[in-house]
Each structure stands twice: as structure tokens, then as C-alpha cells.
C-alpha positions in Angstrom: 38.1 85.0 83.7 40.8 84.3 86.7 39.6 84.5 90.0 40.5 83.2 93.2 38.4 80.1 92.9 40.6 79.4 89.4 43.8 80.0 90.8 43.2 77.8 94.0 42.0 75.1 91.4 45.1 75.9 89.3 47.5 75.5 92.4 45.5 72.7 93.5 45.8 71.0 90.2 49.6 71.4 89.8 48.8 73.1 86.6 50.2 76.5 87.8 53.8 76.7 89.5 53.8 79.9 91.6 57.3 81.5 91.0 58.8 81.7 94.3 62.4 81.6 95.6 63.6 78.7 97.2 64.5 80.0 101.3 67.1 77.0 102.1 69.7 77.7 99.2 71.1 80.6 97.3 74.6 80.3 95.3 77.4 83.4 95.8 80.8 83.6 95.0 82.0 85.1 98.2 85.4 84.2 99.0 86.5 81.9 101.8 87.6 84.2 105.0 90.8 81.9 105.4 91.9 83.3 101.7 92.4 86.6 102.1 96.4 87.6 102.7 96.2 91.2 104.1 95.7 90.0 107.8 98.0 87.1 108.1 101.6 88.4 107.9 102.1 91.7 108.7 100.6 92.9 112.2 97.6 95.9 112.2 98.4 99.0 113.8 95.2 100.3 115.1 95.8 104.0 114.4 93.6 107.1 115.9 94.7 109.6 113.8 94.6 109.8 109.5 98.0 110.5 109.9 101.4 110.8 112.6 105.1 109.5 113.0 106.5 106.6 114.6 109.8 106.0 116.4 112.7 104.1 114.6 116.0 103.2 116.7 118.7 102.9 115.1 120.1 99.5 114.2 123.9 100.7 113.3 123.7 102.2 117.3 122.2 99.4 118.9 124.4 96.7 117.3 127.7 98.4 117.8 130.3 97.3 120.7 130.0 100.8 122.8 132.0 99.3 125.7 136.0 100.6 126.2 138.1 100.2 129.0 137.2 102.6 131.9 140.4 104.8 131.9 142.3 105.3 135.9 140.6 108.2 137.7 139.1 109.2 134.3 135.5 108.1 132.7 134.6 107.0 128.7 132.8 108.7 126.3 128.8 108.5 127.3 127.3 106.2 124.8 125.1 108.2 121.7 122.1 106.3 120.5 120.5 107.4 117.7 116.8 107.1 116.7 114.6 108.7 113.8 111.3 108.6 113.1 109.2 107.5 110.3 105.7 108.8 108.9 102.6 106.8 107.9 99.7 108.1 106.1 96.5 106.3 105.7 93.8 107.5 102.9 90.7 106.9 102.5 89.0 104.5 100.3 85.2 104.3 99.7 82.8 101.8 98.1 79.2 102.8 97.4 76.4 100.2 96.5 72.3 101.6 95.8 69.3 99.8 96.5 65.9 99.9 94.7 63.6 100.6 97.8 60.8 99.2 95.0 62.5 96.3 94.2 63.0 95.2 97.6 59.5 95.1 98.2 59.0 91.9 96.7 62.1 90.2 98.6 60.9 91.3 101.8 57.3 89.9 101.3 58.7 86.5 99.8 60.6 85.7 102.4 63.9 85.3 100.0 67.1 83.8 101.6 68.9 86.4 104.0 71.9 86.4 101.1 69.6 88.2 98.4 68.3 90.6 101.0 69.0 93.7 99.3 70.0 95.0 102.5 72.0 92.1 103.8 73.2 91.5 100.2 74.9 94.6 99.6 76.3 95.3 103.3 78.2 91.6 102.3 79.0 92.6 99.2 80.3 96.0 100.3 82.7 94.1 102.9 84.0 91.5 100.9 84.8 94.7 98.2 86.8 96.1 100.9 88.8 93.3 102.0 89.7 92.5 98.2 90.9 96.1 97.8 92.9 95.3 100.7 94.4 92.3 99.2 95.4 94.1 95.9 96.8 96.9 98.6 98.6 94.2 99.9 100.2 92.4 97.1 101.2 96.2 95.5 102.9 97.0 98.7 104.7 93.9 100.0 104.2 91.0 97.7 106.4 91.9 94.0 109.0 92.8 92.5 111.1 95.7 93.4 109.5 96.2 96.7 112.0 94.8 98.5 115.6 95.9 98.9 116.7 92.1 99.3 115.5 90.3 95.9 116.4 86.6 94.5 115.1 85.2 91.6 114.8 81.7 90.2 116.7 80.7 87.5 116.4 77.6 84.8 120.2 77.7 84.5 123.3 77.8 87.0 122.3 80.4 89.7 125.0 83.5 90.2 124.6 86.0 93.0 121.3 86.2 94.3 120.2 83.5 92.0 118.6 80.1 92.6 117.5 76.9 90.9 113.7 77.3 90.7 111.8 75.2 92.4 110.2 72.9 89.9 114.0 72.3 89.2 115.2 68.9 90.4 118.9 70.3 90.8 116.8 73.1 93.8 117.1 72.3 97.0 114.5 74.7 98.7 115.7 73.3 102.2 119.4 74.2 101.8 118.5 77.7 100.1 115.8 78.8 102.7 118.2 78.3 105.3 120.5 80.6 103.4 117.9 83.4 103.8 117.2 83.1 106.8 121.2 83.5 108.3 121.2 86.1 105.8 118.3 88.3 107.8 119.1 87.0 110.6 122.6 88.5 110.2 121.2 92.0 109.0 118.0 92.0 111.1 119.2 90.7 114.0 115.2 88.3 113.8 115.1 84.7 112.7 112.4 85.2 109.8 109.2 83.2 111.1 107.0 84.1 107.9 106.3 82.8 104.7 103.9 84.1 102.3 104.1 82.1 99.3 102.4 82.2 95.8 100.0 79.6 94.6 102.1 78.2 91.7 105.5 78.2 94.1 103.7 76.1 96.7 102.7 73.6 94.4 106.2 73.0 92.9 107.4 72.6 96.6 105.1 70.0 97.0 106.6 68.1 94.1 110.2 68.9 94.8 112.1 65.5 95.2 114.5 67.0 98.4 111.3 67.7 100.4 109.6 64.5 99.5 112.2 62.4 99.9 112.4 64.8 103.7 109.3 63.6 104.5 108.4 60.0 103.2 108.8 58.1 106.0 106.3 60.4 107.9 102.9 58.9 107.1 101.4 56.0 107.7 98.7 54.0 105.4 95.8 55.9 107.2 97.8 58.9 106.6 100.0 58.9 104.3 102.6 61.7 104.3 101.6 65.0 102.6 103.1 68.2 101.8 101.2 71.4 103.3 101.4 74.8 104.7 102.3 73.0 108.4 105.1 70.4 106.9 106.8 73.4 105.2 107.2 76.1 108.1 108.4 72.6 110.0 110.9 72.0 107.1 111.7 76.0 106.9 112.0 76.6 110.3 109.1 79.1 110.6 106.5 79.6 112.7 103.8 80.1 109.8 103.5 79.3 105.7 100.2 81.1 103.9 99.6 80.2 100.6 98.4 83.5 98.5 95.2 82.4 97.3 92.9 85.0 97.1 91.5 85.7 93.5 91.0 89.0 91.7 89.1 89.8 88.2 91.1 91.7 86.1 88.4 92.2 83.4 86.4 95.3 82.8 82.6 95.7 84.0 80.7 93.6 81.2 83.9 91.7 80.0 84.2 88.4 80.5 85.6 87.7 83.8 89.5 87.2 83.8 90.3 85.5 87.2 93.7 85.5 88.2 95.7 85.7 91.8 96.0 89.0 93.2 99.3 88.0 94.4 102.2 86.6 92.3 101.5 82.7 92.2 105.5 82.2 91.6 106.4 84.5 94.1 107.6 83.7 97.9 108.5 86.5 100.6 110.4 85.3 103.8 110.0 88.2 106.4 110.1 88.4 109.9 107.6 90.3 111.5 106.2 90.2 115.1 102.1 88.7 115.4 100.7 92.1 117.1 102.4 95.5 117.5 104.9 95.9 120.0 107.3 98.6 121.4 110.8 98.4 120.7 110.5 95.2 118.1 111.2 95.4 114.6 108.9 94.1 112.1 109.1 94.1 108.4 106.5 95.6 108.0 103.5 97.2 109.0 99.8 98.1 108.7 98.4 101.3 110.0 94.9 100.8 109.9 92.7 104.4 110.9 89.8 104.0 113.2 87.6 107.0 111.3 84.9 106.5 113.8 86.6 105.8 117.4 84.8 102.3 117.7 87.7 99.9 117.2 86.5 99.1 113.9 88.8 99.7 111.1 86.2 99.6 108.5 83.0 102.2 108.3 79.9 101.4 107.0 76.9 103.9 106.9 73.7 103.8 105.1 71.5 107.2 103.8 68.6 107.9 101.3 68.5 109.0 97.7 66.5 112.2 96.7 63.2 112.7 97.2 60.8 110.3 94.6 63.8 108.4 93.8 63.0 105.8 95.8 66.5 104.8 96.7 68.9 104.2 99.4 73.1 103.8 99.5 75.1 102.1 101.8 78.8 102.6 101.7 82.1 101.3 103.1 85.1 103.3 104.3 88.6 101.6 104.9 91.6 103.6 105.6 95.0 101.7 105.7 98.8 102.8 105.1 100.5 99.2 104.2 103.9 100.5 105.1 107.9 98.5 105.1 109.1 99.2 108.5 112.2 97.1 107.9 113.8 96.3 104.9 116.5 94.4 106.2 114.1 92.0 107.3 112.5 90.4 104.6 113.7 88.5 101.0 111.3 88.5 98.3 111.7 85.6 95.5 110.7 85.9 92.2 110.0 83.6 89.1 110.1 80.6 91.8 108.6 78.3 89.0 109.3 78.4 85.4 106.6 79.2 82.6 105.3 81.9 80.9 
């Protein structure tokens, strides 16, 4: 027969091993914050309504020569300049998660790490949802293939018109054709592009190519020897800031294997400028309207309710509403197939 005086023997023993969790370590694959790409080049337009317009001067009117010679006794023409305006629209997106109110009972009164806190758990789990939908928003809005009116793309071969060698080429020169770009946006813009957002598999054939190694080898030192990163590159580029696209998606369906892949291109580049808040009269590649659905200043809603009676249950949900929107074409590049491979 068990009774307490067995079990306390038992324990005392160390022939029975309670099962208990320990409370100094649980594992989770919760991506780094520094990963995620959706906040880092493109400024966030905190918005107060779902939906409105925004003004949009126009760039023909401000960059033409207006002035003529004032005519004797006579006056010129008054000088027209034009502006639009442009729409956004941000919708809704939700995220629910349940909790067993049963369940939980026994994580409350083991005193489980915070982490697998049903509770805690799912309210983390619920955010890092939303920020990888916004990530996947992000790279199907700014960072592919036909998004851009200004597209290049990397070539094995002799580059024609808006062509180049890719970058695992040693005939590329990513210096020389960055440069390019950027007197090419400047030109149409009228804004030095100061961003690079840059694809996983691209930035790591930059850091083999043999112009910017050969740029920077006399730059370290044996305690620290000369390296290629995100900071060496927007020095090379002439940029104020490279991010490397790492965030990771799985494309698999629920109960697949998982198929982890990048959410954004990994042989892609885009060189944009684009201002590092919202400002008036500024141009900016592009923009993010992000709604504030609840008037706190926070751009994501989270709210927590009960199941039905005798279900024992309880849901907590997350609410982001974001328009990911190009505010100027003209001001940004997008490169494709920088590597070679399949």
C-alpha cells in the first residue's frame, strides 16, 4: 500500500524521481528581435484612422526651372505647382491562440519556467506570430521581383542594359556598380539612397568578392583582422545602413515536416532611399501605415476572453493592421539573382 510514510522513504531513498520541470531552463525557438526586416528600412506611419489619403507633390513641378526674365513694366506667368494625393488602406489581421484553463492548473502549482506559462507562453507566441506575418507582408510588398519599377538582375554572362555580373562573379565589381545606382536615383529621386536591404545568400558572396577584399585588407590588424560586415559595406556603399534579411519562415503545412527557408529573397538586394521617421514634405520609398485600433500608441492589439460555459477555456488574440505601401518608385532599385544557383 503507498502512503505518505512510503513515498517520503521512496524520495528519501532516491528510488522515486518526482517528475517535475526544471525552473532555470526551457528551450524555444523564438527568433532573435534584431532579425526581423519589417522595422528597419522603411519608416512607420502611426495612423489613427483604418483608412485616409496622403499628400504627394509633384516631382516634374518642383524640379523644373520656373524662373523667366521679368518682362519691362510687365510681370511672368505665376508659377503652377502641382500635387496629388495618394490613398493607404490598412486591414486587419488576427491571430487567435486557446488555453486549457485545466491544464494550466498543473503549471501554475509547479512553478514551471515563466516561458511555458500558458498565459505568458501564448501572449509570446501570439507576438512573435504577428511580427512574422509582418515580415512575409514585407518581403511581398517591397522585397521581389516585379515590385519595383527600377529592376536589375545578375547575370553569369556579359551584362546588357540593366544587367550585372553577379556577385559570386570574379569579373563583378559590386563597388563600381552600386555607385551606378545610386547616381542613377539620385538623378531621378533627387535622394542619395542610404539603404540596403540585402538577402542572406547576396551578402555572403559580397563577403567573398575579391574587389571588396582586396578594398579592405589592409584594415585589420592581428588582434583584428579585417572582416567583411553589414558596417564595412554601407562604408564601401556609401550608405548610412546595410541589414541582412535574415528572418526565417516555414513553408510546410501544419503536421509536415518543417521546411525553413528565408522569408525574403536570400539572392536579392534593394537599394532605396527612405527617410528614418516620417516627415513632411520628404520623399521616401516607401512607407508603412501602421493603424492604432485602440488609440494607445500601440500598433498591435492584444485582448484576452473566455470560452463557453463548461468548456473550461480561454483565448487570447492579436490584431495588427498595416498598409506596406511604395510611396516612391523612383527611389529605389531592386536586384535580383545577385548569386548564381538554383
Amino acid at each position: 500500500m503507498i502512503t505518505t510514510a512510503s513515498i517520503q522513504k521512496s524520495i528519501a531513498t532516491g528510488a522515486w524521481k518526482p517528475n517535475l520541470y526544471l525552473t532555470n531552463l526551457s528551450t524555444a525557438y523564438f527568433q532573435e528581435e534584431g532579425d526581423f526586416a519589417f522595422p528597419d528600412l522603411f519608416p512607420v506611419v502611426p495612423v489613427q484612422l483604418a483608412s485616409g489619403h496622403y499628400y504627394k507633390f509633384d516631382k516634374a513641378s518642383l524640379a523644373r526651372d520656373n524662373m523667366s526674365r521679368k518682362p519691362a513694366f510687365g510681370k511672368v506667368q505665376p508659377i503652377v505647382m502641382g500635387h496629388t494625393e495618394d490613398p493607404y488602406s490598412c486591414k486587419v489581421d488576427q491571430g487567435i491562440i486557446g488555453i486549457d484553463q485545466i491544464s494550466q492548473l498543473n503549471y501554475e502549482r509547479s512553478g514551471a519556467p515563466g516561458v511555458i506559462d500558458p498565459r505568458k507562453a501564448k501572449v509570446r507566441v501570439l507576438t512573435e506570430q504577428a511580427k512574422l506575418h509582418l515580415d512575409v507582408m514585407f518581403a511581398e510588398n517591397y522585397f521581389k521581383a516585379g515590385v519595383w519599377g527600377q529592376e536589375w538582375a545578375g547575370v553569369a554572362a556579359t551584362p546588357t542594359a540593366n544587367q550585372f555580373w553577379q556577385f559570386d562573379n570574379d569579373n563583378c565589381d559590386p563597388i563600381k556598380l552600386v555607385d551606378t545606382l545610386r547616381t542613377e536615383i539620385h538623378r531621378e529621386g533627387r535622394r542619395r539612397p542610404n539603404k540596403i536591404g540585402i538577402g542572406v545568400e547576396a551578402f555572403n558572396a559580397l563577403k567573398e568578392n575579391p574587389i571588396i577584399l582586396e578594398r579592405i585588407k589592409y584594415t585589420g590588424t592581428t588582434a583584428n583582422p579585417a572582416m567583411v560586415n553589414e558596417r564595412v559595406l554601407a562604408e564601401l556603399f556609401g550608405v548610412q545602413k546595410v541589414k541582412v534579411l535574415t528572418s526565417t519562415v516555414n513553408k510546410a503545412p501544419f503536421g509536415a515536416a518543417a521546411d525553413m527557408q528565408y522569408v525574403c529573397d536570400p539572392k536579392g538586394m534593394l537599394l532605396l532611399y527612405a527617410p528614418d521617421a516620417p516627415a513632411i514634405d520628404e520623399p521616401s520609398a516607401g512607407y508603412t501605415f501602421s493603424w492604432d485600433m485602440l488609440g494607445n500608441g500601440q500598433p498591435m492589439a492584444l485582448s484576452q476572453w473566455l470560452g463557453e460555459s463548461g468548456t473550461h477555456s480561454e483565448f487570447i488574440e492579436a490584431l495588427c493592421a498595416y498598409d506596406m505601401k511604395k510611396t516612391g518608385d523612383d527611389l529605389a532599385i531592386y536586384l535580383k539573382d545577385c548569386v548564381s544557383g538554383a
